[in-house]
C-alpha positions, 0 to 999 in steps of 0.5 A: 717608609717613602721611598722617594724620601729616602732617595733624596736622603741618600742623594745628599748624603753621596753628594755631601762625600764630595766635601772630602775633596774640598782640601783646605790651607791648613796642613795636618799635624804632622805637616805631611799634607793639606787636611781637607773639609769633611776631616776638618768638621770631624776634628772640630767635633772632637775639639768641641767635646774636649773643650766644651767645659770652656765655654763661657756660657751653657750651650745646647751641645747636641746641637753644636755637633750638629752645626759642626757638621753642617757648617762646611758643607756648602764648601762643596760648591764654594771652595774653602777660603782661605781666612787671610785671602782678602779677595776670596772672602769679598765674594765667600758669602755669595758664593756659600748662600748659592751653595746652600742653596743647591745643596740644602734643595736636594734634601727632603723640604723638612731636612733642607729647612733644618740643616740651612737653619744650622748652616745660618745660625753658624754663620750668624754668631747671635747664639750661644751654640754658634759663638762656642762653634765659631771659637772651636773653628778658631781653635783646631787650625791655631793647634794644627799651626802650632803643631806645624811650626808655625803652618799657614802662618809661616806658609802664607805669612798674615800679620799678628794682628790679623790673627788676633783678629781672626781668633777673637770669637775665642776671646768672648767664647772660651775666655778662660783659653784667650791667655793660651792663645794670645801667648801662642800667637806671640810666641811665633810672631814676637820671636827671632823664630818667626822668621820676621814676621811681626805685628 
């Protein structure tokens, strides 16, 4: 065993505790508080595994887990944006590169090298495992805001279209659950219910 090794081990796995401070947008289903990161990755590991027989292609499943656990942890750094919060997102990729690059040093250079290259693959979208990653990041808050009434939506009031634009890696990756999602969608927006809100 090496020693030194093992302290940058335990240093990154201390430091990436602080994702469960990280409190995202997205309220818990029982509407009784704001979920944060580190629960957030966990459930979307659960939703993969639940849904995986929908992806549309053959995906290398061990490693979706992996780039579910790793995605958000440069949320550390850079906060969670918002996916509707126009201004946050101009600076999110910056923000979340100089994060990577913070965190991902602390690890021994071989680890630092494996979990950045899962980080960018996520954040990339070129490969079968993230495309089924980035629609199962879809999935878990639309079923947290159909849980909730209507949520974030209802909270933060983004149009239908922006989020049918914001759900579309489910419509290429999980095309058997784009009828359930485009129908969830309407159901809140398209309805008296919905408080107003329209397209």
């Amino acid at each position: 065993m090496n020693p030194d090794r093992l302290s940058r081990q335990a240093s990154f796995l201390t430091e990436a505790d602080k994702l469960k401070r990280v409190l995202r947008r997205t309220l818990i289903a029982d509407g009784s508080r704001r979920e944060n990161s580190a629960e957030h990755s966990w459930h979307l590991a659960l939703t993969a595994m639940v849904l995986r027989e929908y992806a549309a292609e053959p995906v290398n499943f061990p490693r979706v887990l992996e780039m579910l656990a790793a995605h958000d942890l440069v949320e550390i750094d850079a906060d969670d944006t918002f996916a509707y919060d126009v201004e946050g997102n101009r600076t999110r990729t910056e923000r979340e590169r100089r994060a990577a690059d913070r965190l991902f040093a602390l690890l021994p250079d071989d680890l630092a090298a494996s979990l950045r290259a899962l980080w960018e693959e996520f954040e990339e979208h070129k490969t079968p495992e993230s495309r089924f990653a980035n629609a199962v990041d879809r999935i878990q808050p639309l079923l947290q805001n159909l849980a909730t009434d209507g949520g974030t939506w209802r909270i933060y009031h983004p149009t239908r279209e922006q989020v049918l634009r914001r759900m579309d890696p489910v419509r290429t990756a999980l095309p058997a659950l784009w009828p359930f999602v485009q129908s969830a969608i309407d159901d809140f927006f398209l309805t008296p219910e919905s408080d107003g809100l329209r397209s």
